[in-house]
Structure formats: structure tokens, C-alpha cells
N, C-alpha and C positions, 0 to 999 in steps of 0.2 A: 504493500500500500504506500508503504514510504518513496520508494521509488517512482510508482505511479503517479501520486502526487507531484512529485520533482517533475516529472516528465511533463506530463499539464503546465504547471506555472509553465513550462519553458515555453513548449508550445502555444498555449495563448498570447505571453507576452514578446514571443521574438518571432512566430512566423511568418504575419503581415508584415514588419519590417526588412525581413528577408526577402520575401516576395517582392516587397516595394520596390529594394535595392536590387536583388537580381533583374528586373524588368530593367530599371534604369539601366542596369551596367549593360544589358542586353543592346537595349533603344537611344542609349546619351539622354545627356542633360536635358535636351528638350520636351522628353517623357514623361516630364514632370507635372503635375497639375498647372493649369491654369488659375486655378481657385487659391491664393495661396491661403486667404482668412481661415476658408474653408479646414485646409488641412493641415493648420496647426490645430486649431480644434478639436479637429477628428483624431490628429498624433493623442493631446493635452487627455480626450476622455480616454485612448487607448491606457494610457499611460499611467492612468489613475481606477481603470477597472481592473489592469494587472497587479498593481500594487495594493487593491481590495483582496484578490485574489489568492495573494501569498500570506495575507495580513490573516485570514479565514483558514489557509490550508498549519498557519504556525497554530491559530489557536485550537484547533483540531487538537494539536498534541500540549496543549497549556502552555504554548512557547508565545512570547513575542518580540516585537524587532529585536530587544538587547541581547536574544541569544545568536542574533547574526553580529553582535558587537557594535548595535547602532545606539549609542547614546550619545548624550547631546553635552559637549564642554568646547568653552569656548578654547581650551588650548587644540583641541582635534580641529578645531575650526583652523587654525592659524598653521596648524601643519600641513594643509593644504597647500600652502605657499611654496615651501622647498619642494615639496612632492611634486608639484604642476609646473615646477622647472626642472626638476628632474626626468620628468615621463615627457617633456616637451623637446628637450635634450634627447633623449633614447627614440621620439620620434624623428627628430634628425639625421642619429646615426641610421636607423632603418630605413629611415628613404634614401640616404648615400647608400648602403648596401644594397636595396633594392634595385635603385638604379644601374648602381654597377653590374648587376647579375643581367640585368634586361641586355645592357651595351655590349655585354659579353655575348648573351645570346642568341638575341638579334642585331647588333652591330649600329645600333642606333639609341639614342636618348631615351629614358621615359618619361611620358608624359601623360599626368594623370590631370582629371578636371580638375578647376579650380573650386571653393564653396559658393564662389559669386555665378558659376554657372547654370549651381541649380536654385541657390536663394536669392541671386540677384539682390534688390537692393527691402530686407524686409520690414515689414510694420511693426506697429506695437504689440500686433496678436500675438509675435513669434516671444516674448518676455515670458509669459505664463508657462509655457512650452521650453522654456530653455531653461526656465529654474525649476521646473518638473523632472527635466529628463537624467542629470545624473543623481536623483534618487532612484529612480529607476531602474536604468540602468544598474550602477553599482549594488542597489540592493538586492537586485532579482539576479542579474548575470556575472557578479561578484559576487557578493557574500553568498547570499542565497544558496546557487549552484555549488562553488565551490565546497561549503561547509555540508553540504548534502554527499557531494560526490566523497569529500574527504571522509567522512564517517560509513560512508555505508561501501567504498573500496580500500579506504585504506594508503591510497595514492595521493600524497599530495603534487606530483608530478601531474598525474593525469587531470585533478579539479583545475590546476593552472593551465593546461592548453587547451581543456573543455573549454573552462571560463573566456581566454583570450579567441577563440576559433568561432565560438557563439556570434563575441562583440563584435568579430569583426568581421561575421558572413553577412552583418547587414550592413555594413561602411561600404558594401561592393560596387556604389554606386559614384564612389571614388577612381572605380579600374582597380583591377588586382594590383596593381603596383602601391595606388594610395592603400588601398585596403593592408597589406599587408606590412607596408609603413608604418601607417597608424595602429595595426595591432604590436608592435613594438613599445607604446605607449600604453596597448593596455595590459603589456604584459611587466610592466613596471609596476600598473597599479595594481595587477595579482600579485606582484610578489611582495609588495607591501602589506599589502590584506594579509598577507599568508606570516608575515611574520608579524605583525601586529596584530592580529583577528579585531583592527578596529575597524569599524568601514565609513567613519563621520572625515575623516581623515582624505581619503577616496573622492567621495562626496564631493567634499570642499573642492580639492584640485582639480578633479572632471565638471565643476563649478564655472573655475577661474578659466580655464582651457574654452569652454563653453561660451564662454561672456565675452572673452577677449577678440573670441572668431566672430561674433555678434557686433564689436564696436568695429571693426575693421574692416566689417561688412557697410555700417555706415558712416 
């Protein structure tokens, strides 16, 4: 049942996202809605019926967020900072790596979209939506995942490239090369998780990472 349970949260909360992104990576940036109001909305209630979801599937067994290590101190708030320059850093080395393996491959550059291609330039709707998404995320596809997989395998090997493989089979609307860029970044903040089992920490930095792509977009 425990597993079962795990299996669901994931599903409900990372399949459309996946689908989203594989379409896109499929179709390019233009694939994207027209609507943009619309589909931060529709992201903002996805994103708030998955984390109902996990909230119901914890109290099932009398657990809630703080057994995934989510409590609330402002010093976990402010370790976000180092963390979200560090996993921003590791997103750099990963796209120099990534790149270089492409050059070598195919004998030419990689080139992945940019975020202005598919958010161009967005409105206020996308705030609600972007201070949503790394609870989300980190709770469900970090902690969550991870602290499931680790207890019920035994691997904390495996809960870290579940976790990072999850996050970043729906970034694929990046092209495999951002996608697997960016999972360099979330593979920093699995292994922060894994050695702190705090996840407000996570949080914060996929916060600031978040907000920062948000101001530079306008």
C-alpha cells in the first residue's frame, strides 16, 4: 500500500507536467498555450490538488509535513542562499559538460531554448504560480519521493537519481541538453536533502532560483 500510495502522489502530481514538456520538447516553444492567464492557473490549482494529495496520503499513516523535514525556521530560510548559488554553480558546470559531450558528438554547439521562449515576457498571474511551485516540487519530488524510496529500498543512491530523473523528465521542454543541465542543479539539491533531511532549506533556494529567472524575464 505504501508503495502504491508513492506511486499515485507521483503520478498525479508529475504526469501532466511530463506530458506538457515532452509535447513541447516534441513541437518547440511555440507549442505552448496561447492562454498564458489561463495556464498559470491551471499549473497554481494542479499544484495545490497534488500537495492536498500527499498532505491526505501522510495523514493516512498519522505523518505530517515535518516527517519529510519541513519545518518552518527562519535560519533554513536563509540557507537557501548559499544552497541556490551553489546548485546554480553545478548548473553551470552541467551545461559546460553537457555541451561539451553534444560538440563531441555531433561536432557542433548546443543549443537549448531560452525561458523567454516559452514565457516571453509574463504577468502578474505567473507570482502565485512561482511561489507555489518549489513547495511543490521539493516536497513531492524531493522529500517526499526520496524519503519513501529510501525506507522502503534501502538505497539512498537510487531515491537521488529517482528524485533528480523525475524533476527533470518534465524540464524537457528545455531540449535534452537544458534538461539534463538543469538536473545537475537538482541533483545538488538531492544531495543536500539527503544529508540534511531538511527540505525548508531546498525550498528557499529553488525559491530564489525561481524569482531570479522571473525578474530577468522582466
Amino acid at each position: 500500500m505504501r508503495g502504491f500510495e508513492l506511486s499515485l502522489v507521483i503520478l498525479v502530481s508529475c504526469s501532466t507536467p511530463f506530458l506538457n514538456s515532452f509535447y513541447v520538447f516534441l513541437k518547440g516553444p511555440g507549442s505552448f498555450t496561447q492562454y498564458p492567464h489561463f495556464r498559470w492557473a491551471l499549473g497554481l490549482t494542479h499544484e495545490v490538488v497534488s500537495l492536498l494529495l500527499l498532505a491526505y496520503v501522510l495523514s493516512r499513516r498519522n505523518l505530517r509535513l515535518a516527517s519529510l523535514g519541513f519545518r518552518w525556521s527562519a535560519k533554513d530560510l536563509l540557507l537557501g542562499v548559499p544552497i541556490a548559488i551553489g546548485s546554480y554553480i553545478a548548473y553551470a558546470i552541467g551545461f559546460f559538460l553537457v555541451s561539451l559531450l553534444h560538440k563531441t558528438l555531433f561536432g557542433s554547439p548546443a543549443i537549448a531554448p531560452s525561458a523567454r521562449a516559452f514565457f516571453s515576457h509574463p504577468g502578474p498571474a505567473i507570482v502565485p504560480y512561482v511561489l507555489l511551485t518549489p513547495f511543490f516540487e521539493e516536497l513531492i519530488v524531493r522529500a517526499y519521493l526520496m524519503t519513501e524510496l529510501q525506507e522502503l529500498t534501502g538505497s539512498s543512491a537510487l531515491a537521488v537519481m529517482a528524485s533528480v530523473l523525475v524533476q527533470a523528465s518534465y524540464h524537457l521542454y528545455y531540449g535534452w541538453v537544458g534538461a539534463l543541465s538543469i538536473g545537475f542543479m537538482f541533483l545538488a539539491f538531492a544531495i543536500v536533502f539527503l544529508k540534511t533531511r531538511r527540505a525548508l532549506p531546498v525550498i528557499s533556494a529553488h525559491g530564489l532560483i525561481d524569482i531570479y529567472g522571473i525578474l530577468r524575464l522582466w
